[in-house]
N, C-alpha and C positions, 0 to 999 in steps of 0.2 A: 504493500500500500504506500510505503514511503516513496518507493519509486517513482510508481504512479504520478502521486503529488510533487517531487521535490523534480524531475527530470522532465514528465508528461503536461504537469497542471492540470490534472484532474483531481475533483475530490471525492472519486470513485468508481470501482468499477462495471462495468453494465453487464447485464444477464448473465453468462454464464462465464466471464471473460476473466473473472477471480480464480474460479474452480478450475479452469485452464491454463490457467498463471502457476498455479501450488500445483499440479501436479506435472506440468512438465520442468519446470523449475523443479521438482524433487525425484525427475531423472525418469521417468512414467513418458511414454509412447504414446501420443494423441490424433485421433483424427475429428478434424474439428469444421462442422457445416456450417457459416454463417454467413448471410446476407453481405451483397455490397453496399459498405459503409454500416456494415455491424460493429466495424473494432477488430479484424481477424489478425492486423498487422502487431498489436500490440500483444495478443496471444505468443509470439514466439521474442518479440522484440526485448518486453519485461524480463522474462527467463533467460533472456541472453546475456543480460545485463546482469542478473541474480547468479547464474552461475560463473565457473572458471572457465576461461580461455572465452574464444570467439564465434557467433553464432554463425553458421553458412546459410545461407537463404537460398536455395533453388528457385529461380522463375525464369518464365520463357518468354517476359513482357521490360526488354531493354529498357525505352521507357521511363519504366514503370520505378526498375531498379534503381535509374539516376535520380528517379523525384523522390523516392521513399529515403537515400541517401542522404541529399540534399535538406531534406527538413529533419531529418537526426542529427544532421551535424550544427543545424539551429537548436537544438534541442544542447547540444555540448556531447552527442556522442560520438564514438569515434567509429566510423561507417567509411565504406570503401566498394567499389566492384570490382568484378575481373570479368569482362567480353570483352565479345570482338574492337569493339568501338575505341579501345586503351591502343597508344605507343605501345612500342617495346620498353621504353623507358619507364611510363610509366608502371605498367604491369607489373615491370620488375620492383617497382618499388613499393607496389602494395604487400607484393610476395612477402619483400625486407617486414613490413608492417607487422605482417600477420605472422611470421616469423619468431619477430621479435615480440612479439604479444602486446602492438600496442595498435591493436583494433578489438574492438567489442563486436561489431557484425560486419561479412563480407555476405553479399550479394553475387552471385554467379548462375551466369547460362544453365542448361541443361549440358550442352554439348561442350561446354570450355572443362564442367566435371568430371565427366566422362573422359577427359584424355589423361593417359597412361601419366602424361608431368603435372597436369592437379592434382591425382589421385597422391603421386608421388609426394607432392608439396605438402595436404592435407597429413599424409601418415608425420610428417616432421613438424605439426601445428600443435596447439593444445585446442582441440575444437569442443567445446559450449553445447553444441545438440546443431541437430540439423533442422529444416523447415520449410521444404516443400512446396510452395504456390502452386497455387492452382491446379489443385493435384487429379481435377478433373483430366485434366490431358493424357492422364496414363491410359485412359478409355479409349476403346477404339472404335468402341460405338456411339461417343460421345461428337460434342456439336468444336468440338478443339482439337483432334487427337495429335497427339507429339510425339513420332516414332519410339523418340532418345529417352521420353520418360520411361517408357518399359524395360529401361535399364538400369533404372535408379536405385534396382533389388540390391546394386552394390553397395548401397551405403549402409544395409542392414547386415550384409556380408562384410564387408571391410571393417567396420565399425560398429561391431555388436553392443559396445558398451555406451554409444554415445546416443542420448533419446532423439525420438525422430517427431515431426510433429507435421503433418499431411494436412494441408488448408483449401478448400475452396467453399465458391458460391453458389453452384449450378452444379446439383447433382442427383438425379433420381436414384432411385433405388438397384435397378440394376450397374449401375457407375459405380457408386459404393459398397457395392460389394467389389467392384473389381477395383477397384482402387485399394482395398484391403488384401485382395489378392495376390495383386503385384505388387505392391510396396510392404509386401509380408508385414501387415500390419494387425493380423490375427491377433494380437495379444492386445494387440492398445486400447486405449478408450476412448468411446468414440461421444460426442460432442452435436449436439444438434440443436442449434437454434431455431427460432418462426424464421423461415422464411418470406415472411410478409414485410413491405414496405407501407407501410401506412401511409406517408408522405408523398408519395406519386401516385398521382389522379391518370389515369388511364384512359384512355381514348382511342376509340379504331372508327375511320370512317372509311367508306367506300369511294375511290377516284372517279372524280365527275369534276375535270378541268383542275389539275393536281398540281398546276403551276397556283392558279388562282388559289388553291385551299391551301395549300404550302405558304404561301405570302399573309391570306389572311391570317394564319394560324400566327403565324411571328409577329402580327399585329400586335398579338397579346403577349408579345414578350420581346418587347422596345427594351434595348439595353440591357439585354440577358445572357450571359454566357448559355451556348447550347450546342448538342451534337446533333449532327442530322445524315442517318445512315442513306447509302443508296445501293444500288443491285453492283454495279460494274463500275471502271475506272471513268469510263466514260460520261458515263450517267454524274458521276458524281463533277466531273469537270461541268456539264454543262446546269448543274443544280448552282453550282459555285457562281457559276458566269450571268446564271440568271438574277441572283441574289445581290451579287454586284450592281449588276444593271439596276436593280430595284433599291438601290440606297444604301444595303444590308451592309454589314462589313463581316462579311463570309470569303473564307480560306477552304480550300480543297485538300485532303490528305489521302494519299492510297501509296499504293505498292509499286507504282510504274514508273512518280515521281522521284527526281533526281534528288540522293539523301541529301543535300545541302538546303536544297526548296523545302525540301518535306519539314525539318530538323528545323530550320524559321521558320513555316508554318506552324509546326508545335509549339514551338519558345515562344510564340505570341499569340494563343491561345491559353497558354499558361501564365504568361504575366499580366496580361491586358486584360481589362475586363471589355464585356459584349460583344468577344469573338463568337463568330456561329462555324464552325466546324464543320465541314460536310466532310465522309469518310466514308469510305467502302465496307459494309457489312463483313465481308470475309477477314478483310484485314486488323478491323480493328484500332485501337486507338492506346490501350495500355497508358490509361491516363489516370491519378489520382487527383485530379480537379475536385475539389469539395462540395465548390458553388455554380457547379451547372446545374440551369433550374429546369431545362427541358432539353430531352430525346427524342428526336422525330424520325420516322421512319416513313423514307417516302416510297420505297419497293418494299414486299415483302418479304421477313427475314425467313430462314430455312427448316427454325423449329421451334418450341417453347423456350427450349435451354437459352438456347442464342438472342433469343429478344428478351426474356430476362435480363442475361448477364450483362445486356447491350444497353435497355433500361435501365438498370440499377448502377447506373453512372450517375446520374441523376439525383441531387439533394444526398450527394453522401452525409453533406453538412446537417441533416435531420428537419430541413425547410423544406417549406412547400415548393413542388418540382410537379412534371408536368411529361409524360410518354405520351406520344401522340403517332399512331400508326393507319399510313394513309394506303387502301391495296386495293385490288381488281381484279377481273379475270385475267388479262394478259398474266399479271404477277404470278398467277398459280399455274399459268399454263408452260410459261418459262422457264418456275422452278422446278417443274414436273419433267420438261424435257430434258433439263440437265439432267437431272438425275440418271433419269432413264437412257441417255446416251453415252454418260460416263463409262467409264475402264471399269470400274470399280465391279466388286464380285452381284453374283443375284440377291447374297443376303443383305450385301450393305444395302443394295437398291431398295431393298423391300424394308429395312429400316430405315432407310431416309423419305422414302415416298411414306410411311408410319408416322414419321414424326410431322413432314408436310401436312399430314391430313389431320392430324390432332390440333395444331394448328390455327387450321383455316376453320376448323371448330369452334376454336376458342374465338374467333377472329367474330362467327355466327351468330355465337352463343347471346342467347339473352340474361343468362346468366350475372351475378358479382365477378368483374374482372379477378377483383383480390382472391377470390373465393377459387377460381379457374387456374390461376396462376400457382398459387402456395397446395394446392391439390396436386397437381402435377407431380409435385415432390413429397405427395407422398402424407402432406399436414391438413390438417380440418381447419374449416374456417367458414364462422355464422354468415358470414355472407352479411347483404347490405351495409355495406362500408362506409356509402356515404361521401367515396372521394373515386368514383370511376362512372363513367359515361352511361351504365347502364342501371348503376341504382338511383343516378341523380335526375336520368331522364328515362325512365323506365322505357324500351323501346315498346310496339305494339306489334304485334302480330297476322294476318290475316288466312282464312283458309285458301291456299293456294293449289289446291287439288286439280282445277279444271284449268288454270294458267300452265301449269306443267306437263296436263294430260295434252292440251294444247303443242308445247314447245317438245314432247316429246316425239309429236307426229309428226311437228316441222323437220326434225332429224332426221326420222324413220321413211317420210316421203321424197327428203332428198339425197338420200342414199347412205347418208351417215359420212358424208366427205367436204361439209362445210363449217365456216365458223360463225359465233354469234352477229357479226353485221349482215350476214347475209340472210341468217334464218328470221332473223327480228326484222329484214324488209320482206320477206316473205309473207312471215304473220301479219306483218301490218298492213300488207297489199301495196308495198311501193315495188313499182314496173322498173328497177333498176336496170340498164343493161347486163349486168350480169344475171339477173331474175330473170329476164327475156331472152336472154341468150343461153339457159341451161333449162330454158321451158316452161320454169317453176310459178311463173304467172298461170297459169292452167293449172295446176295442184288443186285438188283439193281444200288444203290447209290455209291456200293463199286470200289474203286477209282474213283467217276468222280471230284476228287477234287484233285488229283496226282499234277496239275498243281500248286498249292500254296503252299508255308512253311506250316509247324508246328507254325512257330510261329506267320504268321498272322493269321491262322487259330483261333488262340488262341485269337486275337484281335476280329476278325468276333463275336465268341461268347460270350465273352467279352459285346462286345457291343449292343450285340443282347439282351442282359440279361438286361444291364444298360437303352436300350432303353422299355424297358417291352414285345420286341417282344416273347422271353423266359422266363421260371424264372427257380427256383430253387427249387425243392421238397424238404423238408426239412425232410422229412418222408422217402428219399428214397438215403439220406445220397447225395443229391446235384446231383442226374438225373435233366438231362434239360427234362422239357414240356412246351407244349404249352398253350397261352394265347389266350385274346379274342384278340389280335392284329396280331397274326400268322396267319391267313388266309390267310387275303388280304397282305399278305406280299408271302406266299406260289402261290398263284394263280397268281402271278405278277401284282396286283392290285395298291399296291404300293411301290415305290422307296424307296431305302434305301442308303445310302449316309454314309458312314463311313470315321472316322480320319484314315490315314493312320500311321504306325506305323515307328516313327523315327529312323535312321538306330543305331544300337549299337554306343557306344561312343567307341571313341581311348581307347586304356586301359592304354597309357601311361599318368600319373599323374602330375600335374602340381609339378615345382620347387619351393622353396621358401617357405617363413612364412605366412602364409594367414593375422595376427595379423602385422606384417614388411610390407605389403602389403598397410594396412590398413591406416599405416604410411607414404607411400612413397612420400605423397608431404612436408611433413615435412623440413626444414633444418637441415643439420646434427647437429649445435648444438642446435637446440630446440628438436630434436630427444633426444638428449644425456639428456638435464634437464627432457622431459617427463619419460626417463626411470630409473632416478634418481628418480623424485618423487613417479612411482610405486612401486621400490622397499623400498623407507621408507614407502608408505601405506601402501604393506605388513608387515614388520616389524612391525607396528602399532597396524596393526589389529589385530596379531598372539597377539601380548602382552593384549591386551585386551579382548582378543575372541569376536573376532565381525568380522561378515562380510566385506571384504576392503572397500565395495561402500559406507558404512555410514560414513566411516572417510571421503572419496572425490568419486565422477563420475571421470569415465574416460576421461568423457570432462570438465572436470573442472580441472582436472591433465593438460590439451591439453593444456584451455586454459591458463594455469600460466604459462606453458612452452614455449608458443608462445609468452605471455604477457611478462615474464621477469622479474616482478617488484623488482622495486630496495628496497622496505621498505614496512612497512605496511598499509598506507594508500592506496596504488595502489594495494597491495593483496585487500583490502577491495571492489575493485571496480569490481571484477570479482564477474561473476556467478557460483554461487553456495557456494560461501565464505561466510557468514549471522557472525554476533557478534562474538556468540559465537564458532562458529569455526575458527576464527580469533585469537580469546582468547587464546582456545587450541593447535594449531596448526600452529598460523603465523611463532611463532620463527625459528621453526624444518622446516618450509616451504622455506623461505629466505633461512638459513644456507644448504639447499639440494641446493638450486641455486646455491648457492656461489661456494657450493664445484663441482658441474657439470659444472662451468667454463674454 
């Protein structure tokens, strides 16, 4: 506990994150489940510090390792890495460090562990316990897999005496058992937290002009740090370019980009405040941003795991944050044919097209988002939450029996070799030349569906697809056919019950700072000292090149501002303020008070 307070600045520890602390600090083997932005960091960080020698931290989120370094060493500990990204010079000099035992935690690759002169290095260290990230990866059925983690059995075989402590966020049940499997964690104890996020309000809507929904959505979050995923590299260049055009001040981040673009684009989404990130879903971002207050996802992600892990970026800092996932039929019919084209074996296929279709489920469902989500993995939850799109706006439903017995015949009459714009002008009796030129003006079916929009029509099929009553050829570039559930759905066998489609939104934009917003129960003069202290953080952080959040959180700015303190004892007593950033930063903290009087 002293730790905690004199190093961290907290004045305790959250759910299970104590009992985690005492047992692997007392030399005990943990596998440990807990949400992003639970606190999972401090699970191995604590004990590394509490025992002898140096803790090694396994991740496979570079990243990830430089920013968790970098706010330890604001902290006054002694924190280091070794990947690819080091000199020769340097490297060697961490070696000397860790060596000479005057590092408390190294951060290392999967694959810099693995080689023959780590391993070497390690046996001539005094190492503290190991610790694992994101120990999902060792899955190969998982939404991350990492060849090199399945080799990690070493560290249990090398180093039988040293405790190991296995950490992720995103893991169902069959993951964790194989995560115990492979990293011979049979003995350990295993750790599970809610994975619920209470603070992210969830939202799914369906694409209907995704530029426009995309733009109004960031209306409502003027001046917001946020990440915003996209399908391909492409896609996300031109999300970027669009958002530019639109005023936004949005940076583009994937895997194509050349590391030195990439590497500024991160440095300035991390120091600056209301960068919007656009980034490629597969790639990822391996960011510990605190204060991103929304995730928008404008193609659809690949499975629950992954828009989880991809959401819960979002209000790590424990404020209200915001998921917003915008999909369509293209989306599902594109990640259906990857699949189904890939190299990969019959079974990955048929557990990747598994987890696509649970999914587009959830995507459906009228269901508690919260409720949908933390189920997944395995947890209960009452449901009506109270902060997702579907308990605050209960959607409504309608019997859609005779709409789909409709759009079923449009398939089955035109041979089962077309896609939804042509069967919806069929229904509808538009004489398209392509309708005229394949006959289908003469059909039977042709207009008997005159009566509905286009654009529920689009819903109908939609959901006909998401339900399995349809699928998608993927061989025939996204013709709808029929399944073994179309029958009795065709013969009126059985009912079919569809979400109705919510009417367009106002197009006029809300007024105001969404971030001013965020503020508004403030008083105006704690207002004034919070906005004093952000902008010495930024000044801070620019002089040191470091991300603002490791000099201070936003809510620890909040609470000094609300708190007031007159000296540094009462700075001391707030969370988040630990010794040494007391040390560093009390004097310049007061004096920004004084002067915002």
């Amino acid at each position: 506990m002293q730790t905690l307070n004199t190093v961290f600045g907290y004045p305790a520890f959250r759910g299970e994150q104590g009992d985690i602390v005492r047992h692997v600090a007392g030399g005990g083997d943990a596998l440990v489940l807990m949400p992003t932005g639970g606190g999972k960091s401090l699970c191995y960080q604590i004990p590394s510090l509490l025992r002898e020698g140096c803790g090694i931290v396994v991740s496979p989120l570079i990243a990830l390792m430089q920013d968790q370094v970098e706010s330890l060493r604001q902290l006054g500990v002694r924190a280091a890495v070794l990947n690819s990204t080091l000199d020769a010079a340097t490297s060697a000099e961490v070696e000397r460090q860790l060596l000479a035992g005057e590092l408390d935690m190294l951060y290392v690759a999967p694959e810099r562990l693995l080689t023959p002169r780590c391993q070497a290095l390690l046996d001539r260290a005094r190492i503290a316990l190991f610790a694992i990230d994101e120990a999902h990866c060792v899955s190969q059925w998982g939404h991350d897999f990492r060849p090199e983690y399945r080799q990690l059995t070493v560290l249990h075989e090398r180093w039988p005496e040293v405790p190991r402590i296995a950490l992720t966020a995103t893991a169902d049940a069959p993951t964790r058992r194989e995560i115990i499997e492979r990293l011979a964690l049979e003995e350990a104890r295993t750790f599970v937290s809610s994975f619920d996020r209470p603070n992210i309000r969830y939202r799914v809507v369906t694409k209907d002009d995704g530029r426009r929904q995309l733009l109004d959505f960031l209306a409502e979050h003027r001046g917001e740090s946020g990440v915003i995923y996209a399908f391909s590299r492409k896609r996300v260049e031109q999300v970027a370019d669009q958002l530019v055009i639109a005023g936004i001040n949005a940076l583009p981040y994937h895997a194509g980009m050349d590391a030195t673009t990439r590497a500024a684009n991160q440095r300035r989404f991390l120091q600056e405040d209301g960068i919007v990130m656009v980034a490629t879903i597969a790639f990822g971002m391996g960011i510990d941003k605190p204060d991103v207050r929304f995730v928008a996802h404008v193609d659809l992600p690949k499975s629950i795991e992954g828009y989880y892990q991809e959401t819960g970026r979002a209000g790590r800092d424990g404020g209200p944050s915001e998921a917003w996932l915008c999909y369509g039929l293209g989306d599902m019919v594109s990640l259906r044919q990857l699949i189904v084209q890939s190299e990969a074996s019959e079974e990955r296929k048929r557990l990747e097209l598994g987890k696509l279709d649970a999914l587009l489920g959830y995507c459906e469902s009228t269901a508690c988002r919260h409720q949908a989500l933390v189920g997944w993995f395995g947890e209960a939850h009452p449901g009506q939450c109270g902060n997702c799109d579907n308990c605050l706006n209960p959607p409504q439903s309608w019997d859609g029996t005779e709409a789909a017995r409709k759009a079923l015949s449009s398939v089955y009459r035109t041979g089962q070799r077309f896609g939804v714009a042509h069967l919806i002008d069929v229904l509808r009796g538009e004489a398209s030349d392509k309708v005229r030129q394949h006959g289908h003006d003469s059909l039977s079916v042709f207009g008997v569906g005159a009566d509905i929009d286009e654009r529920t029509w689009r819903s109908v099929f939609r959901q006909l697809v998401a339900h399995g009553i349809l699928e998608a050829d993927v061989e025939r570039f996204g013709a709808l056919c029929f399944t073994a559930a179309s029958g009795p759905v065709l013969k009126g066998e059985r009912e079919v019950r569809l979400r109705s489609e919510p009417p367009r939104p106002n197009r006029r934009r809300r007024t105001g700072d969404a971030v001013a917003a965020s503020l508004a129960d403030l008083a105006p003069d704690t207002l004034a000292r919070f906005n004093s202290l952000r902008e010495w953080r930024a000044t801070t952080a620019r002089e040191q090149n470091v991300p603002a959040y490791v000099i201070f959180h936003d809510s620890t700015l909040r609470a000094i501002a609300e708190a007031d303190p007159g000296d540094l004892d009462e700075l001391s007593t707030i969370a988040g303020v630990g010794s040494s950033k007391l040390d560093r930063y009390g004097e310049a903290v007061l004096q920004q008070l004084f002067d915002a009087a």
